[in-house]
C-alpha positions as CSV (number, residue, x, y, z in Angstrom):
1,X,-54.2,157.0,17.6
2,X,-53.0,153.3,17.5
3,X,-52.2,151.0,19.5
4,X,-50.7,147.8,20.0
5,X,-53.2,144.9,20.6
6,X,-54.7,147.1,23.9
7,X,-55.9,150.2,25.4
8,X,-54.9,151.2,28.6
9,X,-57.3,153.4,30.9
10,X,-55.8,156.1,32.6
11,X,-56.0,155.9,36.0
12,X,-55.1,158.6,38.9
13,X,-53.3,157.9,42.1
14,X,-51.7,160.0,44.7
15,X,-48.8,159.0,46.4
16,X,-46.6,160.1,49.1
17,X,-43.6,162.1,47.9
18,X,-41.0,159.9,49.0
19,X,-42.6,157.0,47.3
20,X,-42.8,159.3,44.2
21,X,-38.9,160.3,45.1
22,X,-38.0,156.1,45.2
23,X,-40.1,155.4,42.3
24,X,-38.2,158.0,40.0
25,X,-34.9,156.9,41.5
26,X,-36.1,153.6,40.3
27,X,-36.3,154.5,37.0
28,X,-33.3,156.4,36.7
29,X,-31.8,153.3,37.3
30,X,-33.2,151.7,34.6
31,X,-35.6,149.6,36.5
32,X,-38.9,150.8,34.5
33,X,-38.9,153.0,31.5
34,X,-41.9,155.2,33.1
35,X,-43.7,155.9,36.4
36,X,-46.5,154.4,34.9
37,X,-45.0,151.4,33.3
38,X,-43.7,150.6,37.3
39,X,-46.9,151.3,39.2
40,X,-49.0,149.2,36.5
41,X,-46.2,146.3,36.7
42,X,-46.3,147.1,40.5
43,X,-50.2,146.4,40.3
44,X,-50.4,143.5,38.0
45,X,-47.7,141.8,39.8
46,X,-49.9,142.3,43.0
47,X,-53.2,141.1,41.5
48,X,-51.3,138.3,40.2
49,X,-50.2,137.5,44.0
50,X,-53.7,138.1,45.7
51,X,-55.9,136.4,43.0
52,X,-54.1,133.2,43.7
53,X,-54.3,133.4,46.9
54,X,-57.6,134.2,46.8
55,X,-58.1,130.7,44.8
56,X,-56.1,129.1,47.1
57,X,-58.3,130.0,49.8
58,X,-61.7,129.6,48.7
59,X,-60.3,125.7,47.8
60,X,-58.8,125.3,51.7
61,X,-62.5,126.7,53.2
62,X,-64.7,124.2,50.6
63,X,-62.7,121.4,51.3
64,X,-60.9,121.5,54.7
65,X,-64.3,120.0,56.2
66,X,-65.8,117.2,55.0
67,X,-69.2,117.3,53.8
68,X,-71.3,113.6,54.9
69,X,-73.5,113.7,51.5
70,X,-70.2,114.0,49.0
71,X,-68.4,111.4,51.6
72,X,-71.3,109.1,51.0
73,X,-72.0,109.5,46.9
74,X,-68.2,109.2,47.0
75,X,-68.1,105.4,48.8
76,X,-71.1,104.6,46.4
77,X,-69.6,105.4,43.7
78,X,-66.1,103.6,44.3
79,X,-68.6,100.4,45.5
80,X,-70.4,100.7,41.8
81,X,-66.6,100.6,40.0
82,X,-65.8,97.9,42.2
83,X,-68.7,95.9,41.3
84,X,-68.7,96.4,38.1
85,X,-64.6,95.7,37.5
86,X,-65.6,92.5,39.6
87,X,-68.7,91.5,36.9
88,X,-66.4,92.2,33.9
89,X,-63.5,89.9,34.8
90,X,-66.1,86.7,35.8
91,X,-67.6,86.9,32.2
């Protein structure tokens, strides 16, 4: 068997019959060509969704408080660039 670029890996879910009643009413309107082309766009999309939030997240809790160590290398290193643009200009 070929296939394009990928191999998908079957996987098995149960769903309630009137979600499986919407989702083929879904594609008798032409929204998805299968059941299983919607439910994996259906998942992708939602992975999408919750892995950037999940990114988003784990950037708010590192950096909403500030940490004194990285504060202080920070200053240090903005009073070493200062210096040293200082030096170059009295040459």
């Amino acid at each position: 068997m070929w296939y394009l670029g990928f191999m998908s890996i079957p996987v098995t879910v149960r769903l309630d019959e009137s979600v499986v009643e919407a989702l083929d009413r879904a594609i008798d309107a032409g929204f998805a060509p299968t059941r299983g082309a919607a439910i994996a766009r259906a998942v992708g999309d939602w992975l999408s969704l919750h892995g950037e939030q999940a990114i988003t997240e784990s950037y708010r809790r590192r950096y909403e408080e500030s940490d004194p160590d990285q504060d202080a290398l920070i200053g240090d290193l903005a009073a070493f660039s200062i210096a040293a643009c200082h030096a170059d200009t009295e040459r």
